[in-house]
C-alpha positions as CSV (number, residue, x, y, z in Angstrom):
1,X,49.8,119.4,14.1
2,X,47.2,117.3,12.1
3,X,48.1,113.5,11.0
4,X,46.1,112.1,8.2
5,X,46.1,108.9,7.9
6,X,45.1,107.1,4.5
7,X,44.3,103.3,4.0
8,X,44.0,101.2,0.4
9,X,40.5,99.9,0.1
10,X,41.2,97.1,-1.1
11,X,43.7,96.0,2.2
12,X,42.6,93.6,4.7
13,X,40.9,92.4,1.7
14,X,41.6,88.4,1.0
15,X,42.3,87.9,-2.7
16,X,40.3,85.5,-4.5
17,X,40.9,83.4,-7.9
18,X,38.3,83.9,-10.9
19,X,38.5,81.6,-13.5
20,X,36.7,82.6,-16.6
21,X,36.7,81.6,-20.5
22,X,37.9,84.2,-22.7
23,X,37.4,83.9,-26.4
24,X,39.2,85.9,-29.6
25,X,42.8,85.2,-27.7
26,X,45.2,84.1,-30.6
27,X,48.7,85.3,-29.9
28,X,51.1,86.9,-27.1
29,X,49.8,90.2,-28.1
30,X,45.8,89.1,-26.7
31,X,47.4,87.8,-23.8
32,X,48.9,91.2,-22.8
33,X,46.2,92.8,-23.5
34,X,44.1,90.8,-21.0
35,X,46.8,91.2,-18.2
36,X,46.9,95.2,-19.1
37,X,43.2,95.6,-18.6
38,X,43.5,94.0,-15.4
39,X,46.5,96.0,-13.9
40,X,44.9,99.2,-13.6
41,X,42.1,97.6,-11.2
42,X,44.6,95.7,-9.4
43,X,48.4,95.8,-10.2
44,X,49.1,93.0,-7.3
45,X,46.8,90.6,-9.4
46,X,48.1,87.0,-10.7
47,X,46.8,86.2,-14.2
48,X,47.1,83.2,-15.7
49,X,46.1,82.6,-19.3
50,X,45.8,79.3,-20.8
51,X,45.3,80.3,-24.7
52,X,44.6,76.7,-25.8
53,X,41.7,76.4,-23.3
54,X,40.5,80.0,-23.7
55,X,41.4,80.5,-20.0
56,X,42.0,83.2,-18.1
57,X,42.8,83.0,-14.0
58,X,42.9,86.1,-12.0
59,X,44.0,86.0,-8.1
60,X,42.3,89.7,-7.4
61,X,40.5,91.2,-4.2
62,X,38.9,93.0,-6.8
63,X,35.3,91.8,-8.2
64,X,34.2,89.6,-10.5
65,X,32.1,91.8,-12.7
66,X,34.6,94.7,-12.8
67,X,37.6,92.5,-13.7
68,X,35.0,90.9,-16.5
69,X,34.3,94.3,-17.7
70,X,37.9,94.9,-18.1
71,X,38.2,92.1,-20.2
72,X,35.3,92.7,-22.4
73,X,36.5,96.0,-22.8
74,X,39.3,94.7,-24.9
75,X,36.8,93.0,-27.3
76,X,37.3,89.9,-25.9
77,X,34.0,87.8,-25.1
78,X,34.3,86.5,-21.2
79,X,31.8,84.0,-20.2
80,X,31.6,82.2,-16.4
């Protein structure tokens, strides 16, 4: 008998928080979409959106540039 054994990339990984500025966020609804665009790259993230400021904190192991991506890809301009 053959045992597989089958790890998660990402583990082992130490998480990291990303703060970026996210414009076009004006209600509840933006904010969800931000934190659904992010789930699918890692559903153990941490977001934390600060509409007022145009805020967004993410605790990820994921990257910076895919989780900006994300983001973007909700229309939403992300800067640094």
């Amino acid at each position: 008998m053959t045992c597989f054994a089958f790890s998660d990339s990402s583990e082992g990984v130490a998480a990291t928080t990303q703060t970026s500025t996210v414009s076009g966020m004006t209600c509840g609804h933006c904010e969800k979409a931000v934190t659904r665009a992010i789930r699918p790259l890692d559903p153990q993230a941490k977001v934390k959106i600060d509409r007022a400021a145009n805020r967004v904190e993410v605790e990820s192991t994921q990257a910076r540039d895919l989780l900006t991506k994300a983001i973007a890809a909700e229309e939403y301009a992300v800067s640094a």
